[in-house]
C-alpha positions in Angstrom: 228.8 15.7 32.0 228.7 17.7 28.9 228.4 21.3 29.7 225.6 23.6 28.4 226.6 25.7 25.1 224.7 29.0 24.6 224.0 29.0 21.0 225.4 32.7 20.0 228.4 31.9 21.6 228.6 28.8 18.9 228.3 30.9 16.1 230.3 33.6 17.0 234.3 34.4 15.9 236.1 32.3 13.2 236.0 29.0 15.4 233.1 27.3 16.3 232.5 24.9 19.5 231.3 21.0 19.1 228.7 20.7 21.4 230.5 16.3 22.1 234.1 17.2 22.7 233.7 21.1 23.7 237.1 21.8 21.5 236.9 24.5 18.8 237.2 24.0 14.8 237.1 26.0 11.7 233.5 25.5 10.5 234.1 23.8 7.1 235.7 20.8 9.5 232.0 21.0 11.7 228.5 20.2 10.8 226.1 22.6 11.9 222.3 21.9 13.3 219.4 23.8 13.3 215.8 23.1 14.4 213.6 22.5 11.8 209.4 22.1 12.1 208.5 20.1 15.4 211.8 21.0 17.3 213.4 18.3 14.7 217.2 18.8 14.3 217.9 19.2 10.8 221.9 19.0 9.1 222.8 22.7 7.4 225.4 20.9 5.7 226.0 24.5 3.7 225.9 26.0 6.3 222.7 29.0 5.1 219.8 27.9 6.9 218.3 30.5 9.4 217.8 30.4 12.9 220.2 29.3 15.5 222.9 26.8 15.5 225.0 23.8 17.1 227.9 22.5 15.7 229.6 19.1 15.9 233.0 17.6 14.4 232.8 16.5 11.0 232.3 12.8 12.0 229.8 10.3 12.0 230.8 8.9 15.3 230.3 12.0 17.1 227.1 13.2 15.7 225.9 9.8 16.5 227.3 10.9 20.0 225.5 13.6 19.8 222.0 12.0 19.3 222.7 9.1 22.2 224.2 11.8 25.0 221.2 14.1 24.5 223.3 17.2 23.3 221.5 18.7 20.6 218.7 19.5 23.6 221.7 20.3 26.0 222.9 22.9 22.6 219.6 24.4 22.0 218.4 24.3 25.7 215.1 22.9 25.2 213.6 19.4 24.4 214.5 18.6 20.6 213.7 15.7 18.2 217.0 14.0 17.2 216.6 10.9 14.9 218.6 8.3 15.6 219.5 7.7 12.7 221.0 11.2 11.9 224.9 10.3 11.6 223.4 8.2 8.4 221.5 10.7 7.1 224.1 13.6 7.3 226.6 11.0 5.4 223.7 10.9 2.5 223.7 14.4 2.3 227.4 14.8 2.0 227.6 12.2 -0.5 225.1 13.7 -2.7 226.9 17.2 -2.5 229.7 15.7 -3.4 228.5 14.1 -6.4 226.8 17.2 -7.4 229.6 19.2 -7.3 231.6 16.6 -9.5 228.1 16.9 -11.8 229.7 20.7 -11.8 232.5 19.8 -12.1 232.0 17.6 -15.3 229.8 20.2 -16.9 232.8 23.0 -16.5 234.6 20.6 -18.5 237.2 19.6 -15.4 236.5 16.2 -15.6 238.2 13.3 -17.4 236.7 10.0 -17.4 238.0 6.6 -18.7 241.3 5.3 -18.5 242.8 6.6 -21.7 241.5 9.6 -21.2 243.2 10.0 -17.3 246.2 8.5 -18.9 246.1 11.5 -21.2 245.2 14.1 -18.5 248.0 12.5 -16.8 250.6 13.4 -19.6 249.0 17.5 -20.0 249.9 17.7 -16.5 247.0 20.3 -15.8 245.6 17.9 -13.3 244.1 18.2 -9.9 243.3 14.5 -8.6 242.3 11.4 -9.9 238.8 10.0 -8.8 238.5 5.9 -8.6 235.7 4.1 -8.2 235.1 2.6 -5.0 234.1 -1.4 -6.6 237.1 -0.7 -9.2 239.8 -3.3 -9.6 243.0 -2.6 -8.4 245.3 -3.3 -11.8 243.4 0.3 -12.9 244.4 2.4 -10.3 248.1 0.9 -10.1 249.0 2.0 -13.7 247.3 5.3 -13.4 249.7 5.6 -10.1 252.5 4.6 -11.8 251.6 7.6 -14.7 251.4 10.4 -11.8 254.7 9.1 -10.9 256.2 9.3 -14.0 254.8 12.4 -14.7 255.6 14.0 -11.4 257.6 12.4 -9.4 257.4 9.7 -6.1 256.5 12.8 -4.3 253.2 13.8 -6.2 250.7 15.0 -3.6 247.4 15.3 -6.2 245.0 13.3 -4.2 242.9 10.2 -5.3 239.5 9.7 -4.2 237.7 6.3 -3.4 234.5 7.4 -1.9 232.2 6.6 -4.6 231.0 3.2 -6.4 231.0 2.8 -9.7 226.6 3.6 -10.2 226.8 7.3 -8.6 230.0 8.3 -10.8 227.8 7.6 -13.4 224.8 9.3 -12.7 227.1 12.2 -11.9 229.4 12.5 -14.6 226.0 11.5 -17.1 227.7 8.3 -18.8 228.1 4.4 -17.8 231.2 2.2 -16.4 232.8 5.1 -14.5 235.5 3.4 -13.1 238.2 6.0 -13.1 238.5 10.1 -14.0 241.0 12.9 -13.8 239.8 16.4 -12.1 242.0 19.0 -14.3 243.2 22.2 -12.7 240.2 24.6 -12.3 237.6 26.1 -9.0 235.0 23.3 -10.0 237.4 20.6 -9.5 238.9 22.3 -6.1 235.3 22.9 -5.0 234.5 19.2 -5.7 237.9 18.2 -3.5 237.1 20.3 -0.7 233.6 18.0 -0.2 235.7 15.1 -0.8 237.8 16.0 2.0 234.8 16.8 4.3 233.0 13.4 3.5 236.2 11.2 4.4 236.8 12.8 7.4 233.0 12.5 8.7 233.4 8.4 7.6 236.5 8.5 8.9 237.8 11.1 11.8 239.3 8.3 13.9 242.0 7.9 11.2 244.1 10.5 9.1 242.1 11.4 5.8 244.5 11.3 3.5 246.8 7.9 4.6 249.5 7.6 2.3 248.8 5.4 -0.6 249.8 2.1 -0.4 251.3 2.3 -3.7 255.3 2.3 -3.6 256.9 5.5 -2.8 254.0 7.3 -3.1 251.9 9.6 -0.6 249.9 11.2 -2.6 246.8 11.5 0.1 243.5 8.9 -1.2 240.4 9.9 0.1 238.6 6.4 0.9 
């Protein structure tokens, strides 16, 4: 049986405590919880909204946990509303921070979209990670792969996300047929990779992140 967390203890220190698997994590790994109108547990996926707070692992699985074990009431020690279909909902809104953040992104001018355009991003070597679509065709992102490792090396490390189809890249970068883009170097793209990083592991936290791409010799890390 789960044991009871005191809220202020959960937001205290550097660490905070998952209220499923009691261990401690740095809190952009976690998703916090705080009650909204009618008890309702609401996702602070930024981490501002007021009031008291629970915290649980940065993965789907576990706030879905979370809901079916009863711990949000066990967290905030009284008798909350927990939809079940929360670990869907908190995946929406990490998706669209994502995407608005690459909409930042784009608008800082740290985006690169289109093939030639990657391909040319590629060669200025100012880049921080390519972004693929998700319903892209594999021939695309091979030959881009086989630029970064021309350019830098079988070692390159930049990573490659595959989290998005094809329709939101192009609401968020503003054009159509988004199939592949290069973040260049600059805090908008880093900003944008951080909440890339956060979304694959809450789809993903029963595997490693960033698996090595299956591309030969490579490991850059591809977010999917």
């Amino acid at each position: 049986m789960l044991a009871t967390l005191d809220p202020d203890d959960a937001e205290a220190g550097p660490e905070r405590t998952c209220i499923v698997t009691r261990t401690k994590g740095a809190p952009q790994d976690m998703i916090r919880f705080v009650l909204g109108p009618g008890e309702a547990v609401v996702a602070d996926i930024r981490r501002k909204l007021p009031g008291r707070g629970v915290w649980v692992t940065a993965s789907a699985a576990l706030v879905a946990e979370a809901v079916r074990k009863h711990a949000f009431a066990r967290g905030f020690k009284k008798k909350v509303a927990a939809p079940e279909n929360l670990a869907a909902e908190v995946e929406a809104l990490l998706t669209k921070d994502c995407l608005q953040a690459l909409s930042i992104a784009n608008k800082a001018g740290t985006v690169a979209a289109g093939f030639g355009k990657v391909e040319e991003a590629i060669a200025g070597g100012a880049i921080a990670g390519l972004v693929h679509a998700s319903d892209g065709g594999a021939d695309g992102v091979r030959k881009l792969g086989q630029s970064l490792r021309r350019r830098f090396g079988d070692e390159d490390v930049r990573p490659r996300i595959v989290l998005f189809p094809s329709d939101q890249l192009d609401l968020a970068l503003g054009r159509a047929n988004v199939i592949h883009a290069a973040l260049l170097s600059g805090a908008a793209s880093d900003a944008f990779l951080a909440r890339c990083r956060k979304l694959a592991m809450y789809r993903a936290a029963e595997q490693d992140a960033s698996a090595p791409n299956p591309e030969s010799g490579s490991q850059a890390p591809e977010m999917t």
